[in-house]
C-alpha positions in Angstrom: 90.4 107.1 164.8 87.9 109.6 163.3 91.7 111.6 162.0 92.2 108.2 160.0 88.7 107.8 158.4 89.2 111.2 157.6 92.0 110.7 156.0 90.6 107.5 154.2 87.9 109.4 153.0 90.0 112.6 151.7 92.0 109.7 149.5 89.0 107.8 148.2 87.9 111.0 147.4 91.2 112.2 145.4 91.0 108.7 143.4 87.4 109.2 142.1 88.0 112.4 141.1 91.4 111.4 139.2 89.9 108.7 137.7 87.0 110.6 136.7 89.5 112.9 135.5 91.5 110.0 133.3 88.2 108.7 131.7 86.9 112.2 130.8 90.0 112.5 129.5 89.8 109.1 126.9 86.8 109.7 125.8 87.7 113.2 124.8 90.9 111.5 122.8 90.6 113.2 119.6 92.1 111.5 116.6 95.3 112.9 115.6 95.0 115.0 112.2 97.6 114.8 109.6 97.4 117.1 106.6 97.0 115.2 103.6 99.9 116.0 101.0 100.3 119.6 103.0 96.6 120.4 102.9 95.7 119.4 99.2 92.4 121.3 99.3 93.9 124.6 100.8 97.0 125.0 98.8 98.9 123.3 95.8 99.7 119.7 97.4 103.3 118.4 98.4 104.9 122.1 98.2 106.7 123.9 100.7 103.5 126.3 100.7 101.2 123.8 101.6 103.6 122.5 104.5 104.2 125.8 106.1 100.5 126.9 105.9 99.4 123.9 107.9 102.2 124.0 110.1 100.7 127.2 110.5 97.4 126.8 111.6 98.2 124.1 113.9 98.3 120.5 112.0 100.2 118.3 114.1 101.5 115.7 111.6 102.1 116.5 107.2 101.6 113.6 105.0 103.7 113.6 101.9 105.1 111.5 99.4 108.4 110.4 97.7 109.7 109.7 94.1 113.4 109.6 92.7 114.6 111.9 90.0 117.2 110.5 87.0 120.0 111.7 89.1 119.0 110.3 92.6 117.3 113.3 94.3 114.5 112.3 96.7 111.5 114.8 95.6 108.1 115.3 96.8 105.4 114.5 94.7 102.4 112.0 95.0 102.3 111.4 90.6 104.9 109.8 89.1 105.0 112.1 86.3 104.0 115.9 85.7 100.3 115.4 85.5 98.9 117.2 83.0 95.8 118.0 85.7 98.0 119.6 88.2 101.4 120.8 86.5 102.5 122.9 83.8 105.0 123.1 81.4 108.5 125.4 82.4 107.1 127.7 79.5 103.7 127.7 81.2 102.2 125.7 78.2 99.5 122.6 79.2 101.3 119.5 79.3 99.3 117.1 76.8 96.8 114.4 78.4 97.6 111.8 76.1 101.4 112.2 76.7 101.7 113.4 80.5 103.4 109.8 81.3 105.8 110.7 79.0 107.2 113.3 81.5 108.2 111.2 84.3 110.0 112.0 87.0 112.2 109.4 87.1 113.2 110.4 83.7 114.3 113.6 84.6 117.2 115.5 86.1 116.3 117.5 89.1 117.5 121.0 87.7 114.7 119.9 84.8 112.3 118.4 87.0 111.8 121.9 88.8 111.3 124.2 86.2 107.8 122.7 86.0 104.9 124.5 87.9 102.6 122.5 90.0 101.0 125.3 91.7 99.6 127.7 89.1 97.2 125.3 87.4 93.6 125.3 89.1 92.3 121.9 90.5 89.1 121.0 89.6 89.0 118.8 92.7 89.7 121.6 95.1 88.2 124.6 94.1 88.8 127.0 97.0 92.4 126.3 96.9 95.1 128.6 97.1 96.7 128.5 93.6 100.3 130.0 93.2 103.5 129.1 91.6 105.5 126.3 93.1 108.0 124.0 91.8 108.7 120.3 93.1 110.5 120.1 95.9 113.6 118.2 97.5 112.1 116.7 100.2 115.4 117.5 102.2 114.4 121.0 101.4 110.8 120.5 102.6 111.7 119.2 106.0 114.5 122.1 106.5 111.9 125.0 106.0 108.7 123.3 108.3 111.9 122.8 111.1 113.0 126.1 110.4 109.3 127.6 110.8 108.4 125.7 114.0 111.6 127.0 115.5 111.3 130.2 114.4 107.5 130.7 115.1 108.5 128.8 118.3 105.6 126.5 117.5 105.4 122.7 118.6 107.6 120.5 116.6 105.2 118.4 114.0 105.7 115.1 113.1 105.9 113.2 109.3 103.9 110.4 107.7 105.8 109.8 104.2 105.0 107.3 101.6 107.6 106.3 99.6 106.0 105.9 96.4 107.1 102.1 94.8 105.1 99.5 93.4 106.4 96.5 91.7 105.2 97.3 88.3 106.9 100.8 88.8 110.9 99.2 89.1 112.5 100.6 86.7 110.0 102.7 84.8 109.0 105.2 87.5 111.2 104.1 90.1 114.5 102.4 90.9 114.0 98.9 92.1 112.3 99.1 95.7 115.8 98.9 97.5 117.6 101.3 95.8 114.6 103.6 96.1 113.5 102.8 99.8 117.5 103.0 100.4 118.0 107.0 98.6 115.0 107.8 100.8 116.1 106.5 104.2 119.5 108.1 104.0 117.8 111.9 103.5 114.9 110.9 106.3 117.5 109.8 108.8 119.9 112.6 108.3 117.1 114.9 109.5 117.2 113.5 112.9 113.5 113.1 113.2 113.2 110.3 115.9 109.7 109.0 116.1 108.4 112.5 114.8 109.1 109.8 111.6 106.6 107.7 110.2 107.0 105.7 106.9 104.2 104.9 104.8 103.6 102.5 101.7 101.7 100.3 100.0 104.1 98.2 98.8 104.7 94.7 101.1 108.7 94.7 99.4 108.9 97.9 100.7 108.0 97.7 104.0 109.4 94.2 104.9 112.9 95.5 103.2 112.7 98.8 105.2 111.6 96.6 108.6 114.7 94.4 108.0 117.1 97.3 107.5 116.6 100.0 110.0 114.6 98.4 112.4 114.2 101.4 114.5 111.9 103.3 111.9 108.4 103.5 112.3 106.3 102.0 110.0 103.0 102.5 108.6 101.3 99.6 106.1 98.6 101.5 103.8 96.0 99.2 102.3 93.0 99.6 99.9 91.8 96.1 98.7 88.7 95.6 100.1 88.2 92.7 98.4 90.7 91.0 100.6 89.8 90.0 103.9 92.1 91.5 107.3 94.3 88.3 107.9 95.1 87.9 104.0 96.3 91.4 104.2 98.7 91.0 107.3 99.8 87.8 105.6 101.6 89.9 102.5 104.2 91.4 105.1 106.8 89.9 107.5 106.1 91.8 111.2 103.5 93.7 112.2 103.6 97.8 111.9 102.9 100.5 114.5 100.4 101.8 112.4 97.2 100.5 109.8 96.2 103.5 107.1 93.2 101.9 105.1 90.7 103.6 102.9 88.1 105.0 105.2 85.5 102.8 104.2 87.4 99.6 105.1 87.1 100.5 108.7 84.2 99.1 111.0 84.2 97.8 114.4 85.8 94.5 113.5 88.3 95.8 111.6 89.4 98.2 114.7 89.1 95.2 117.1 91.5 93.1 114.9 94.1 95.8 114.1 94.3 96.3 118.5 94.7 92.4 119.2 97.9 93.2 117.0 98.9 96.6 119.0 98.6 98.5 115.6 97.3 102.4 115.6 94.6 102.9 113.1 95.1 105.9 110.2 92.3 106.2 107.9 92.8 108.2 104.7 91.2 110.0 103.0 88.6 111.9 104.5 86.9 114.9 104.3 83.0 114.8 104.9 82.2 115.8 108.3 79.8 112.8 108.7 82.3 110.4 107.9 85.0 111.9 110.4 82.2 111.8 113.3 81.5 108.3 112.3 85.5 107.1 112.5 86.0 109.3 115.5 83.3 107.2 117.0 85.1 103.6 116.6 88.1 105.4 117.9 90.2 105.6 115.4 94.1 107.0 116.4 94.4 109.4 113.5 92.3 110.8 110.2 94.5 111.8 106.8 92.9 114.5 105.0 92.5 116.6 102.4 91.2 119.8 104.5 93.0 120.2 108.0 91.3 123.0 109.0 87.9 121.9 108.9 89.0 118.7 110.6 91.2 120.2 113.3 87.4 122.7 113.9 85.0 119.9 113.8 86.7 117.6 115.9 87.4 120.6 118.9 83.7 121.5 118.5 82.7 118.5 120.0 81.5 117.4 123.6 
């Protein structure tokens, strides 16, 4: 009999300390960091630079985003047109403020669009970044070299959040109409073989109820800003309900987060960079932060308790 208490006791025992274990465990849960156009304050944003350094130095998941050239190349690059802030001409001239919209990308062949340099020009918004010469890339390309580098490096395969870049007053002007431009991205981003290392991003409702419809199997992430709209109007605009949220940081409070979990959806808050800020989202629990400085991010959330 006193065998069997024992016994009893050794188990009760093994259950407080696994549970224990398990809630030590949840509240450590860090939010998942995903480099913000590669790291846009380290290095020239949406290059192949900026993806391999984070890669690198340990980001787990690289935001980027997608426009179409004039002859149906998928490209990475958050503008819609060499902006005269962060690219220069193939000549290395400035490309005029007043007429930077005039050198869209969706005007443009590919073999044109990549003479252009996007890396060379200081930001003004990121002053300690890494400034070199780099060229727009296929986004094909992009995802060949970070694959390449993880297997190489034999680091941990890292996963993709990519917007596709439409908007309805873009059809046509910047963009294809959403289809054609959702459909030229999907058939790069599925010949990579990415599996749920794939998420797919956009503001656009078209978009993402079109992309739902279609390949079902994608994951799907609904960006919002309008904070002058309230939580249900804003799950209204589209026809299902994502795997992931990714609002502007300040739309998300404790109400916010409990709505967006009734639904099952992930929470991805973009974009932040203030360590105050990060502490504040990490505290409503928040599944991921987008932002502009990884490293930082990665540092302050291991630092803590």
């Amino acid at each position: 009999m006193k065998k069997q208490i024992y016994a009893l006791l050794l188990i009760c025992c093994s259950l407080t300390s696994a549970l224990q274990l398990f809630s030590a465990i949840q509240i450590k849960k860090l939010p998942i960091v995903h480099a913000h156009r590669g790291g846009a304050a380290l290095y020239p944003e949406n290059t192949i630079p900026a993806m391999l350094h984070a890669v690198e130095i340990g980001v787990p998941m690289l935001e980027l985003d997608l426009h179409v050239t004039r002859d149906s190349q998928v490209v990475v690059s958050h503008d819609a047109y060499m902006n005269s802030i962060k690219a220069l001409k193939p000549n290395g001239d400035d490309i005029p403020v007043d007429s930077a919209r005039m050198y869209s990308i969706y005007s443009m062949t590919y073999d044109s669009l990549k003479r252009y340099d996007v890396g060379s020009r200081p930001n003004p918004a990121f002053p300690n970044r890494k400034n070199l010469k780099c060229s727009v890339p296929l986004v094909s390309d992009l995802i060949d070299r970070v694959e390449r580098c993880t297997h190489i490096k034999g680091l941990r395969p890292v996963g993709y959040n990519i917007e596709i870049k439409s908007w309805p007053d873009k059809d046509g002007i910047y963009s294809p109409d959403y289809r054609t431009f959702a459909d030229l991205c999907m058939k790069v981003l599925l010949s990579k073989n990415l599996g749920d290392r794939l998420l797919l991003q956009c503001f656009d409702p078209r978009t993402l109820n079109y992309v739902h419809e279609k390949y079902p199997n994608v994951r799907l992430s609904y960006l919002v800003e309008d904070m002058t709209v309230d939580f249900e109007e804003l799950m209204k605009r589209i026809n299902f309900v994502p795997q992931v949220i990714s609002p502007n940081h300040a739309m998300v409070d404790s109400a916010f987060m409990e709505k967006s979990r009734k639904l099952g959806m992930e929470v991805a808050p973009w974009t932040v960079d203030e360590k105050d800020e990060i502490m504040r989202l990490r505290t409503l629990g928040v599944d991921a932060i987008i932002t502009n400085q990884p490293d930082c991010v990665m540092n302050w959330l291991k630092d803590l308790p």
